[in-house]
N, C-alpha and C positions, 0 to 999 in steps of 0.2 A: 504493500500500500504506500501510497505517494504519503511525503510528508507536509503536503499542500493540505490547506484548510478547502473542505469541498465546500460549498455555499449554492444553494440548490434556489431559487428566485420562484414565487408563486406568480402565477398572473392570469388568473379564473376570466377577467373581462377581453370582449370582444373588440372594445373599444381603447383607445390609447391615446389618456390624460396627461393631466400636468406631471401626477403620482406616476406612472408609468412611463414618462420621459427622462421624471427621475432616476428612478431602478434603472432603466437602460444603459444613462452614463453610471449607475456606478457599475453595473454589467460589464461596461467597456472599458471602463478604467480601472478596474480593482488589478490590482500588481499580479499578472501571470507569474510571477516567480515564489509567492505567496499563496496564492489560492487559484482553486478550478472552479468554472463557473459553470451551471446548469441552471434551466428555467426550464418548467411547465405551463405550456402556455395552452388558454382553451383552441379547441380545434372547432370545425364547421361541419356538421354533416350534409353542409350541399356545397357546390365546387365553387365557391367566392373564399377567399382565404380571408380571415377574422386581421382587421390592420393590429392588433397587438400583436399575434402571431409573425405576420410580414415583418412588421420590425424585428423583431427579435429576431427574426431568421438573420439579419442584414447584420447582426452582430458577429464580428468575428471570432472564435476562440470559444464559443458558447456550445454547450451542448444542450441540445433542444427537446425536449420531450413533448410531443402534443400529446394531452391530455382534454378527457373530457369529465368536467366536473358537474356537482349538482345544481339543478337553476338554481341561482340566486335570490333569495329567499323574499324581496322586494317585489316578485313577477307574480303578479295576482293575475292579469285577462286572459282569458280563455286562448284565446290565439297564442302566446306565447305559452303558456302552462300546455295544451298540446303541441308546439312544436318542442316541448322543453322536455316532453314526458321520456323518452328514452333514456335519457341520460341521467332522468331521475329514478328509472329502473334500476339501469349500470352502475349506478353511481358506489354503492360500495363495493362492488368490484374493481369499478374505477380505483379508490382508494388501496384498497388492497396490493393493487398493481402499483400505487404510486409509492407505499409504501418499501414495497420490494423493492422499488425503484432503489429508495434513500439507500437502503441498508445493502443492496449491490454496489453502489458507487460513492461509497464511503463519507454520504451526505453528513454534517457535522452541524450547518448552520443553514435554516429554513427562514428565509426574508419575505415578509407580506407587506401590502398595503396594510390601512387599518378599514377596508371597507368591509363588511360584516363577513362577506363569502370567503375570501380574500386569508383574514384573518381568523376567522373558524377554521378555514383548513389546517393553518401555519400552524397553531398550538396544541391540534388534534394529531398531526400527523406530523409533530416533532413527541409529542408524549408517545404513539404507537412504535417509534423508532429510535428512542433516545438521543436526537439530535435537540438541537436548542432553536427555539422560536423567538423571532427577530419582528415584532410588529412597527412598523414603521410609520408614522402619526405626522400626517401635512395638514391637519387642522386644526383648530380652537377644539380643546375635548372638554365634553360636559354631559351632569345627567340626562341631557336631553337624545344623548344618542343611543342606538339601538341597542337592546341587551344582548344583543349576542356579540356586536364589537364593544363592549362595555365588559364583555366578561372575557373576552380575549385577550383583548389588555392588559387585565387585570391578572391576570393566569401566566402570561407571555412569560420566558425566560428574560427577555431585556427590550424594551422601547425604545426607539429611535426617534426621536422628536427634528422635525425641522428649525426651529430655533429655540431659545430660552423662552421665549413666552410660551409658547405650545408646549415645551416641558412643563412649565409650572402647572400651566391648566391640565397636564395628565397628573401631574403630581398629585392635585386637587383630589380626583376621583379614585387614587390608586395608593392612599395615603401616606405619602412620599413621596422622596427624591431615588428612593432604592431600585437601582435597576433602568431610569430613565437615562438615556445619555441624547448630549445636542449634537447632532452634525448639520450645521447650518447647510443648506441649497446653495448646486453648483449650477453651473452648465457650461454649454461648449461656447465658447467666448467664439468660434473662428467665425461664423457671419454676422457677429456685432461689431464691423470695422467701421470706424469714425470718418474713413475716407469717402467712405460711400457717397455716391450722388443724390440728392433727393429733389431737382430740379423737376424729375418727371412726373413725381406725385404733386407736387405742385402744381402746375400744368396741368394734371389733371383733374383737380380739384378748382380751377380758377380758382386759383390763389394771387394776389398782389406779389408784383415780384421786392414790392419796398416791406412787406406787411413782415410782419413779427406772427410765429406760430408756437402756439399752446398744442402738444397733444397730449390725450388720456385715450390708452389701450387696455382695454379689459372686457369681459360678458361686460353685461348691460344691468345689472340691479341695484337697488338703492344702498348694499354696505359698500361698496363701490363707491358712492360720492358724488354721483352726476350728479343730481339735485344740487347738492351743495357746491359743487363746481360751476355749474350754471349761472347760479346764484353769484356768485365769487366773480364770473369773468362779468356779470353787469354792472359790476363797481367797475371791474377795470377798464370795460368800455370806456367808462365816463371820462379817465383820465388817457387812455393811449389808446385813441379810436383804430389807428391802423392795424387792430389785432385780428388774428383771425384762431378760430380752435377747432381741434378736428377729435369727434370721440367717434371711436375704431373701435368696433366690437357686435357682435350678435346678441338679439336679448338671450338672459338666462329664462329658467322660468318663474312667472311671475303670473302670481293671481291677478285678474279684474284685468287682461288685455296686454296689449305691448308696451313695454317699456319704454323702448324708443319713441312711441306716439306719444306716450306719456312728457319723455323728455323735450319731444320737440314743442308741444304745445306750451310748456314752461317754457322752452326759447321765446317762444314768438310773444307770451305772457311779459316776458322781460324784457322783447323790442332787441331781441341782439339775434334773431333767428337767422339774418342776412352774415350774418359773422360764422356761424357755425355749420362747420359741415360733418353732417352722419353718416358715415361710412357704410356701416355695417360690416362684417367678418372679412379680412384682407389677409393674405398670405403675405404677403412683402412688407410686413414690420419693420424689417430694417432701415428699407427707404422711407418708412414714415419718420421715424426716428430722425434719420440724418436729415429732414424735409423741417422737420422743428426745430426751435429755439429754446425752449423749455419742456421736462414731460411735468406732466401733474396727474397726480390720483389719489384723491384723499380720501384712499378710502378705509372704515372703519375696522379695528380691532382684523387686519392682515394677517395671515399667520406666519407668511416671510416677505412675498411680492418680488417673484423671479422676474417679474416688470421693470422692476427700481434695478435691477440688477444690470436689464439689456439697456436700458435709457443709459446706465451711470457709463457701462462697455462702449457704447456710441457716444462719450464724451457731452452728455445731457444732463445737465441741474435739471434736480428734483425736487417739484414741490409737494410736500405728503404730508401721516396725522402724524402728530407723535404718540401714537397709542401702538398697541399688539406687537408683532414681527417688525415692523417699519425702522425702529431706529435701530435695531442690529445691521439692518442694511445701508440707509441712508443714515448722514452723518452729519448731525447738523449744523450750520457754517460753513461746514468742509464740501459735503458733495452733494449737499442742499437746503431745505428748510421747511422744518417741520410746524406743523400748524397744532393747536388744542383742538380736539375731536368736536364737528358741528362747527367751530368756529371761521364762517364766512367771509369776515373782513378781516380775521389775519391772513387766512388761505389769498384774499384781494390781494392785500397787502406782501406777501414774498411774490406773489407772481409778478405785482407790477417792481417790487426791486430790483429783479432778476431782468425783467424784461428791458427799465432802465440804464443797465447797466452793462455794457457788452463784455467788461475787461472782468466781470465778478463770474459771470456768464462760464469764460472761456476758463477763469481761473478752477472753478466746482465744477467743467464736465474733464476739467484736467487730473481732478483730484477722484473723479469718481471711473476716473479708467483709469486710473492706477489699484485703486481699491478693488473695481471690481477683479482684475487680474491676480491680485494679491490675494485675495482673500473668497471671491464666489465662483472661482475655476470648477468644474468638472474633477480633474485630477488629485484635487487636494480635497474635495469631496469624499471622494475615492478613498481616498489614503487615511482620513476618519472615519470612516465605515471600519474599512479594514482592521484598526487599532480596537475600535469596538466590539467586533467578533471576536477577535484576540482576547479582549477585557474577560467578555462572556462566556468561552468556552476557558478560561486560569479559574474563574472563578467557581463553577462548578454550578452542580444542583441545587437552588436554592432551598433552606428547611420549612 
């Protein structure tokens, strides 16, 4: 047997999030000289291959298990509970098999999200095989969430939190700090390059070529902050009319209708509707980023904001709250400026300083692509994960 830590990746969803872009770089970056990597990834019983799977295929060095797991315990309509039902037949078979799996390939460390399916596997099927259960937590946690990822958690050999605030709050429900560890959010820095052009999204958005540009990227719902942003850019109207703001994003889902309808009728409510332009979902974030002057997104109680992370890589002052994840990333003075949660005319207030000022401008998107390379890489992600499995498996069985 190899002296390599095997570290075996769940990934029950067909779908492929923020959470699962995560896992991926640390999939591709965990030290091959250190550890072997394998994932279980769900499969498709009709010939469209599931995009979590495809990625992961596209990882190199990865050993790949398609597995099919039990529906997910959220799927209540009848259309999906019969296309789900085989699998909910197989399903301990399935396990059994995945089981075998671990203990042929000398699986030591089982990594999940913390979404309920996800995370019920991970602590089930590191307890049936004595490897250790890694539950990975990219949210605010509270008793509000489902008892089965609330007792996974809870049960898990060690929690991976995305930043100290999201620790704390697992702390909360898990009564302590025993066993949580913070590996702040990485990612691949190489298409957040500040050289980038953003002339043609301008252009395409008839944009002034003299105008100063606000962008916020995110879904579409109100802990986001569009409200409050809206709000915020009709103060700065008042004082630097040639501004224009571009909010880039798809609604999430939101009771009583769209969001964006929502939002724009509050533009047009505030008389700055001719200033703002709504995207909707765009693939080339990059060139939004280099097409602005400032990013902004106040939005509330973040649990890291891999957002603030590409703005700061693209050489972009950040305007945000100072509540949740936010100030572990953004830094304030340094790589931008934080506002008090809800508060509208400070939020006014940093964006027209910023906007003001071109030499402070240049000096915080200089500071914040230093930081972001320094400290929110991919690899150095990586490389605390890996020390944390390490932690997990010295330490042992807990009593």
């Amino acid at each position: 047997m190899s002296d390599k830590i095997h570290v075996l990746y769940l990934q029950t969803q067909e779908g492929f999030g923020a959470d699962s872009a995560i896992h991926a770089h640390l999939m591709r970056h965990l030290d091959r000289e250190r550890f072997e990597v394998h994932t279980a990834c769900t499969g498709s019983p009709g010939p469209q291959v599931p995009e979590s799977l495809r990625r992961m295929q596209q990882i190199s060095d990865v050993h790949v298990r398609v597995s099919s797991f039990a529906p997910g315990i959220h799927e209540r309509n009848l259309e999906t509970i019969l296309k789900a039902a085989p699998s909910a037949v197989l399903a301990p078979l399935e396990f059994v098999r995945l089981a075998r799996y671990v203990k042929q390939h000398g699986i030591r460390i089982i990594h999940s999200s913390d979404r309920p399916r996800d995370s019920l596997y991970c602590v089930l099927l590191a307890r049936a095989t004595g490897a250790k259960s890694v539950v990975h937590v990219h949210v605010k946690w509270s008793q509000y969430y489902g008892a089965t990822a609330r007792w996974a958690v809870n049960h898990s050999d060690g929690v991976m939190a995305i930043s100290e605030y999201v620790a704390g709050t697992v702390a909360g429900q898990r009564g302590g700090m025993d066993a949580i560890h913070t590996v702040l959010n990485g990612v691949d820095l190489t298409p957040w390059d500040p050289n980038i052009d953003g002339s043609a999204v301008r252009a395409g958005l008839s944009i002034p070529d003299d105008a100063l540009v606000l962008a916020s990227v995110s879904r579409l719902f109100h802990w986001k902050g569009q409200r409050e942003l809206l709000k915020a850019f009709e103060l700065v109207v008042r004082q630097v009319p040639n501004v224009v703001l571009l909010i880039v994003g798809a609604d999430a889902a939101h009771e009583g209708g769209s969001f964006t309808e929502e939002l724009q009728g509050l533009a047009r409510e505030l008389g700055v509707s001719d200033k703002v332009r709504f995207t909707g979902g765009r693939s080339d974030i990059p060139q939004v980023m280099a097409a602005c002057d400032v990013f902004t997104m106040p939005s509330f109680e973040e649990p890291f904001g891999l957002v603030f992370v590409e703005a700061m890589a693209m050489a972009k002052p950040v305007v945000a709250i100072d509540n949740g994840g936010t100030p572990e990333v953004v830094s304030h003075e340094d790589t931008g400026l934080l506002a008090p949660p809800w508060d509208v005319e400070t939020i006014a207030d940093h964006i027209l300083r910023l906007l003001r000022d071109r030499e402070l401008r240049v000096k915080m998107g200089r500071a914040g692509r230093e930081r972001a390379l320094n400290m929110f890489s991919a690899e150095r992600m990586a490389r605390d994960a890996g020390r944390v499995y390490e932690r997990i498996l010295q330490r042992g069985t807990p009593s």
